[in-house]
C-alpha positions as CSV (number, residue, x, y, z in Angstrom):
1,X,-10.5,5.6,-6.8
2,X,-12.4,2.9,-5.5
3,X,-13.2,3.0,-1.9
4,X,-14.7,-0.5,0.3
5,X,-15.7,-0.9,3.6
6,X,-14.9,-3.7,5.9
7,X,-17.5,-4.7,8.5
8,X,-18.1,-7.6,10.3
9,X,-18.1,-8.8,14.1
10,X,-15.5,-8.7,16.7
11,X,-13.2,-11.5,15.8
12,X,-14.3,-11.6,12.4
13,X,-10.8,-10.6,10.4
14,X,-10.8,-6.6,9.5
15,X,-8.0,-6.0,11.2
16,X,-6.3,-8.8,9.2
17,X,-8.0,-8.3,5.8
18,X,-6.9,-4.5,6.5
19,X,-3.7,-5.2,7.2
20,X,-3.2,-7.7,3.8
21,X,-4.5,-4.7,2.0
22,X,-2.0,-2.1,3.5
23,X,0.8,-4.8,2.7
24,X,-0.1,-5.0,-1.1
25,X,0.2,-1.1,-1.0
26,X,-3.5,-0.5,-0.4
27,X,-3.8,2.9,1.5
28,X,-6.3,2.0,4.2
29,X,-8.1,4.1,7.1
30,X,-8.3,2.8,10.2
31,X,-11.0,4.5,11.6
32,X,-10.7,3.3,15.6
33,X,-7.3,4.8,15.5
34,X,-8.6,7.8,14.0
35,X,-11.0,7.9,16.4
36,X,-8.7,7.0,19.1
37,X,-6.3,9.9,18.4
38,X,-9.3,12.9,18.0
39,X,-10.5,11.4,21.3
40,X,-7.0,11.6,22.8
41,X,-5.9,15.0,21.7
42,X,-9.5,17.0,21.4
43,X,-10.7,18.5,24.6
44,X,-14.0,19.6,23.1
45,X,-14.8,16.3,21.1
46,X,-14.3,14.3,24.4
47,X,-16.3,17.1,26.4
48,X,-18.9,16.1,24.0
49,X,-19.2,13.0,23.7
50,X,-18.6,12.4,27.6
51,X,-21.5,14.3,27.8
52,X,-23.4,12.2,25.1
53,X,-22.4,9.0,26.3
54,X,-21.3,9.4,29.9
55,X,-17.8,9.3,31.8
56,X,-17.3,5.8,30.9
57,X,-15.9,6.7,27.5
């Protein structure tokens, strides 16, 4: 399996080039969702990153 990445700038397409691949049948990760969720439903991955990073997270 081949696996890419897809980096660039806000505003520069990912989520659109992502979402073309997805809609040819490409099986893509969206890693800000992923991160989102873990985030979301992970007391101690929040405790410590909140404690990395600061309450603004």
């Amino acid at each position: 399996m081949i696996k890419i990445g897809i980096t660039g700038g806000i505003g520069s397409g990912k989520s659109v080039v992502a979402s073309l691949l997805n809609l040819y049948g490409v099986p893509v990760y969206v890693a800000d969702t992923e991160s989102k969720l873990l985030t979301d439903t992970s007391p101690v991955i929040k405790e410590k990153l909140t404690a990395l990073l600061g309450e603004d997270l």
